[in-house]
N, C-alpha and C positions, 0 to 999 in steps of 0.2 A: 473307302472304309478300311482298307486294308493296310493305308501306312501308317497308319499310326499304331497298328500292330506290328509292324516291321521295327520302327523305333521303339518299340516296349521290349524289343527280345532278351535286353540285357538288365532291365528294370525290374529293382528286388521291390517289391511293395510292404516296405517295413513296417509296423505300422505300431513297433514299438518306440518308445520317448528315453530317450538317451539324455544322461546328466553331465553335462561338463564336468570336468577337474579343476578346483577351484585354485588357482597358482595364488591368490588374493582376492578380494572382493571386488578388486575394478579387473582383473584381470582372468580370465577362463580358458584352457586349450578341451576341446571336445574332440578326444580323443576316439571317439566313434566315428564320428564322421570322417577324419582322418583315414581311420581304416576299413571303414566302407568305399571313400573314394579309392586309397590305394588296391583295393580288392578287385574292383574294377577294370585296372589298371595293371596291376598286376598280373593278374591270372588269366590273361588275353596275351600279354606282353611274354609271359614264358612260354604259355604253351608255342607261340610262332621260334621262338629264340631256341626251345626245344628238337622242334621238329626238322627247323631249319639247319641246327648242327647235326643233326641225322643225315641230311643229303650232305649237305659241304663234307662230310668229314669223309666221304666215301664208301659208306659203311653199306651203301646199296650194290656195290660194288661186288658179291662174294657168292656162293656155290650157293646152289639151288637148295631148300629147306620143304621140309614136309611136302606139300601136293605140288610143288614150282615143277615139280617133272612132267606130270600131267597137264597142266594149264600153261606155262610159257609155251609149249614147240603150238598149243593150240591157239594162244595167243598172235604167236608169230606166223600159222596160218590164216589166220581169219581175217590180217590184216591186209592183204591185197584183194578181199572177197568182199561181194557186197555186201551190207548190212542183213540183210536177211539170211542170209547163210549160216550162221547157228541156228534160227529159228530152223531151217529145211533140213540139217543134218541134226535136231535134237537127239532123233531116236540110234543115232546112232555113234554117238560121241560118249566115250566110255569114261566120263566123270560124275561127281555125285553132286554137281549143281544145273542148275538151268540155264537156258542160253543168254539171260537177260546181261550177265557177266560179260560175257562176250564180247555184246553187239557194244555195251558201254566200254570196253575197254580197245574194239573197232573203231570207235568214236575218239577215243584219246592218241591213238595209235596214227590216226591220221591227222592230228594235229601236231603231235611232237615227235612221232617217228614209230618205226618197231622196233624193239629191240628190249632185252632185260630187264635193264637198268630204269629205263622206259615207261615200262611196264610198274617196276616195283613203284615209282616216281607216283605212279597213282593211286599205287596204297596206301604211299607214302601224305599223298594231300587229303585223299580220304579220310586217315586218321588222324590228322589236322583236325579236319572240318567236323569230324564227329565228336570233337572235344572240347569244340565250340560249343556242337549243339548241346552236349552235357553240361556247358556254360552254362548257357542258355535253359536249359531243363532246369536246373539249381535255383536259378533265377526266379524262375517262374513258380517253382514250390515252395519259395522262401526257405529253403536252406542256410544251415549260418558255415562258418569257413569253408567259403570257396574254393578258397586259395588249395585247402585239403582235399576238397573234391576234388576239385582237378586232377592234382598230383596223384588219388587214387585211382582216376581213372586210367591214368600214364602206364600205373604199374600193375594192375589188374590181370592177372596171369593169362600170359601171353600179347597184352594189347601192344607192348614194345615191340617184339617180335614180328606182329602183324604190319607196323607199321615198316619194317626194313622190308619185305616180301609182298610176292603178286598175288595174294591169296583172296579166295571168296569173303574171308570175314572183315576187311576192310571194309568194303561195296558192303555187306549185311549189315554192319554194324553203323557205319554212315544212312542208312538210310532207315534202322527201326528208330536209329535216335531221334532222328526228322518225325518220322510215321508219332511218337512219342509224345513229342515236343509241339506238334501240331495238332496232336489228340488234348494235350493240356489248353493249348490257347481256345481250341473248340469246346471244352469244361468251362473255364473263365466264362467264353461270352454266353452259352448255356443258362450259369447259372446267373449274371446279372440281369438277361434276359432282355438287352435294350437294342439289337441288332439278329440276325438270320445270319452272321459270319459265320457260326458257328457250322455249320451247313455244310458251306465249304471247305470248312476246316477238318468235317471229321471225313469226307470226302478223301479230299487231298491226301490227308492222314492215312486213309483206307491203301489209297494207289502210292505210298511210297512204301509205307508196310509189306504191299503185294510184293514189288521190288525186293525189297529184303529176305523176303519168303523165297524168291525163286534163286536165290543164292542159296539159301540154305531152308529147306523145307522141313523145317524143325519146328520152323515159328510158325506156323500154323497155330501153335497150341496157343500165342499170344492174341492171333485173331482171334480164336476161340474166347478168350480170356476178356477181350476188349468186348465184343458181342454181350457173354454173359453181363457184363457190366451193366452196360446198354440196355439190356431188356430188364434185368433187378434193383440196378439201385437209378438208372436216369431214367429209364421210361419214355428214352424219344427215342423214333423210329431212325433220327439220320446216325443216333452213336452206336443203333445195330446196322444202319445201312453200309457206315464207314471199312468196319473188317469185315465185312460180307463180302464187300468190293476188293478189300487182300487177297481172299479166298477165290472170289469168281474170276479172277489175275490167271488165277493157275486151272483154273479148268481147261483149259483148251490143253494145255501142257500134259495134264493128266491124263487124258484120254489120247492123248499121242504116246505116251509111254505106257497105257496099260496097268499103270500103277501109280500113287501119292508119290515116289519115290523115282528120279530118274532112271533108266534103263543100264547106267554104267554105274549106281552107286555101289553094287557088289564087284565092280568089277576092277574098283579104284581100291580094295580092301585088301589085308594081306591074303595071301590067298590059303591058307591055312583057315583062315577064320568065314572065309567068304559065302559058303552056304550054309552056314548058321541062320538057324530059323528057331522060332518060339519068344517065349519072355525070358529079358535078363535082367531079374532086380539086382543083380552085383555093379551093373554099370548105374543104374540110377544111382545107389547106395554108395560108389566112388565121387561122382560128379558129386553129393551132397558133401563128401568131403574135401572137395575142392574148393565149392564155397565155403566150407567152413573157415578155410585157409583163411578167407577177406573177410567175412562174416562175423569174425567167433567175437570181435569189440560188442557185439550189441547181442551177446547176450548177456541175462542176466542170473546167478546164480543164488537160488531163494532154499538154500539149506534146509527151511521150516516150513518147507512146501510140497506136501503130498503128490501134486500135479508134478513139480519140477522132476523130485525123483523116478516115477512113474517115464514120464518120458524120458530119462537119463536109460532106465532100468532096459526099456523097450528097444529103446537106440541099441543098446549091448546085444540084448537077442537080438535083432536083426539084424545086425553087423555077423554073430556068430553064423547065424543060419544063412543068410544069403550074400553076407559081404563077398568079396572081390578076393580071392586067392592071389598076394603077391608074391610067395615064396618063389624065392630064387629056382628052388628045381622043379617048380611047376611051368612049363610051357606056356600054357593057359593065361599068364601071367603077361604074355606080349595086347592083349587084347587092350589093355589098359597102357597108356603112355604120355608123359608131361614130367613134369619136375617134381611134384609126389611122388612117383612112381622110379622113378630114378636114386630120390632119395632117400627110399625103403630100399637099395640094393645098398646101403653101407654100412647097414648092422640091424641084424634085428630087433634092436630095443627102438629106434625109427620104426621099422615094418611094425611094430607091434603099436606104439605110438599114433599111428593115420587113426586109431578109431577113436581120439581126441577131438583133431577138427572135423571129424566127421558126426561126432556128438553134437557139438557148435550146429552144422546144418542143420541133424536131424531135428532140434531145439528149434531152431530158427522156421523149418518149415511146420511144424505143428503150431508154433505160434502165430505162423501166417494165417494156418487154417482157424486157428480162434479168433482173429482179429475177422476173418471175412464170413464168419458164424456170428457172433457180436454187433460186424459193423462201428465199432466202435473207434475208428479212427477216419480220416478224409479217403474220401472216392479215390481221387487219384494216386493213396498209398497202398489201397487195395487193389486196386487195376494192375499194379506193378508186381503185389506179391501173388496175386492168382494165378498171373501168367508166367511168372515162374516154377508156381507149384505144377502147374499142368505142363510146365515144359516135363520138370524132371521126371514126373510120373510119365510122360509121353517117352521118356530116352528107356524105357524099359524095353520097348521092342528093338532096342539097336546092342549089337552084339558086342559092338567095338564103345568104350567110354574113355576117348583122349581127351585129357587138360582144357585143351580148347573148345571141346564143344561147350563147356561153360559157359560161354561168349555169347549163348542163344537167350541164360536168362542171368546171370550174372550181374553183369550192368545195372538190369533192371529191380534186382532185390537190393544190389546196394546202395542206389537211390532211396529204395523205399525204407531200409534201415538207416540210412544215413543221421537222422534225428538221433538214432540212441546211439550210433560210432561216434559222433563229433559229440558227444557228451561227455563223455569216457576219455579226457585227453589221453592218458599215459598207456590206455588200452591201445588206442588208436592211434597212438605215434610210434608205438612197440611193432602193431602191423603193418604202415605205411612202410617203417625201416625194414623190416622183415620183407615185404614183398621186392622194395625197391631195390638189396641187394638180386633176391631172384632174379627182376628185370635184368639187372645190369650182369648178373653171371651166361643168361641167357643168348645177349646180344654179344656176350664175347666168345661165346663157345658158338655162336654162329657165325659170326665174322673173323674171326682170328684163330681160335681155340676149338678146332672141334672137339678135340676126347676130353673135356672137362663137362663138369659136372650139371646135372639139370637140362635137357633140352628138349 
């Protein structure tokens, strides 16, 4: 029962009638199908052609970035140790993920070696294969220009970066897309109702999520997300039992550390900032403006709409009141780091500027919350934007809000807007180009260029 699931992963279920181009009356080119086949074909065929100029070119090659100081020399410990040896040292391994990282990069380590390069080698196939499964998710939600998904997956701030680096969001991000993508196939057979795969699937779905989660225990809030679903709009017991099994992944973990939160996650922080405690809506209210950066194509701006301005107006107060101090001579200001944040140091009309695409977010996340008030759009577009809204509301308790933790619900919202982005050509080819220089400033100020701009 299950391959003929395997063989549908790439299969878009069109189910709209496409008209040929009439060259003549005896003669027709159907231009659609042309570019559905190429689509297929294409956007499989880059992504490998991509990635794989990433390794050939040497670009793995180059000085340790963001947490690589913390995780290689552990990496390069762990590799002569038995597999169990993250799990017996968790509580005392002073990083901000779980051992589960580890043991799978012990697992790779003794196949092709220890070392670096090695190491990055498998962030490097990770975010390959997680761009597959974004394929593969497109596919299955019937999304139209693939080829642009794709390509925005590429450049999605910081996924280029993650992919040259040994970092946890590689491994997270490879495996909520799986957890994802296998919560969709388990939706499908659900709702045709003519098989119990589903079963399995939200199962499955459950234990690679958990995986994800213990890399970065942030996503918690998307179990959460997936759960509510489950009990409000499906009303079966396996698509609450699916993220229950994410969540019950990490209990054992939890009660070894004492805390939701590894035992070294303050201690991987700068240390200026490290025992900060309470709520900080400035970091949620940054991170909203980091998706707004991808996001801002699919809004829509309704001039002669009391609701629109209303939440324009609100975004402004709460930006005043709780946004994110970037000024240069504020200190406080290192808490926040990514290429926003960078590129509010080169003139104030920028710094003044972020509460732009921060608007874009703020927008975007109230609209999420009316669409899953309403109901008024597909299960699986709501599944994606809840669990983003409960990410961001959940980053309030974290002191530090870098660019990359984006990466926890990012992905996931712009699947779910992706309908209104790929509507908007010239919006969404203005962003694509937009991010994709960032991409490409990024990976040369990491490999070649440190003191330039963005990183």
């Amino acid at each position: 029962m299950l391959i003929p699931y395997l063989r549908s992963i790439f299969d878009l279920n069109d189910q709209t009638c496409h008209r040929p181009y009439m060259v003549s009356k005896y003669f027709a080119l159907d231009f659609s199908a042309l570019n559905y086949a190429s689509g297929r074909i294409l956007a499989p065929s880059i992504i490998l052609l991509a990635f794989a100029g990433f390794y050939l070119s040497g670009l793995l090659n180059h000085q340790s970035a963001n947490d690589e100081d913390f995780y290689l020399p552990l990496i390069q410990h762990y590799s002569s140790l038995p597999l169990v040896a993250p799990i017996l040292e968790t509580t005392q391994v002073h990083t901000s993920i779980g051992p589960l990282y580890f043991i799978i990069h012990r697992i790779w380590s003794g196949i092709v070696g220890a070392g670096d390069i090695q190491a990055r080698l498998l962030g490097l196939g990770l975010m390959a294969s997680s761009t597959f499964t974004w394929y593969a998710i497109g596919r299955r939600l019937a999304l139209n220009h693939i080829f642009s998904l794709c390509l925005l997956f590429l450049v999605l701030p910081y996924h280029a970066v993650f992919s040259l680096c040994a970092l946890a969001e590689p491994l997270m991000m490879a495996f909520l897309l799986i957890a994802v993508w296998l919560w969709l196939v388990a939706f499908d057979s659900l709702q045709k109702g003519t098989d119990s795969l589903y079963k399995w699937c939200f199962c499955l779905s459950g234990i690679s999520l958990g995986i994800a989660e213990n890399a970065k225990q942030p996503l918690v809030t998307v179990a959460i997300a997936l759960t509510i679903i489950g009990l409000v709009r499906l009303k079966n017991k396996w698509s609450v039992a699916g993220p229950c099994l994410a969540i019950a992944i990490q209990i054992p973990f939890w009660i070894a550390w004492g805390n939701i939160f590894p035992p070294g996650q303050r201690h991987g922080m700068m240390p200026q900032f490290a025992q900060l405690t309470g709520l900080f809506p400035d970091t949620s209210l940054y991170l909203l403006a980091v998706a707004g950066l991808s996001l801002w194509p699919a809004v829509t701006i309704r001039t002669r709409s009391m609701a629109f301005w209303a939440t324009c107006i609100s975004g402004i107060l709460a930006w005043t009141l709780f946004g994110p101090n970037l000024n240069i001579a504020n200190p406080d200001r290192f808490r926040f780091v990514g290429p926003l944040l960078h590129a509010s140091y080169q003139s104030p009309v920028i710094r003044s500027a972020i509460i732009l695409p921060f608007l874009a977010g703020w927008i975007i996340f109230w609209e999420s919350v009316i669409h899953l008030v309403r109901n008024d759009i597909s299960i699986p577009r709501q599944a994606l934007m809840l669990a983003s809204v409960l990410s961001i509301i959940g980053f309030i308790n974290s002191p530090l809000g870098f660019d990359r933790y984006a990466t926890c619900f990012l992905p996931l919202w712009s699947l779910a807007y992706w309908p209104n982005i790929s509507n908007r050509k010239l919006q969404s080819a203005i962003s694509l180009y937009t991010l994709s220089i960032i991409a490409i400033i990024m990976i040369t100020r990491l490999c070649f260029y440190r003191d330039m701009l963005l990183q």
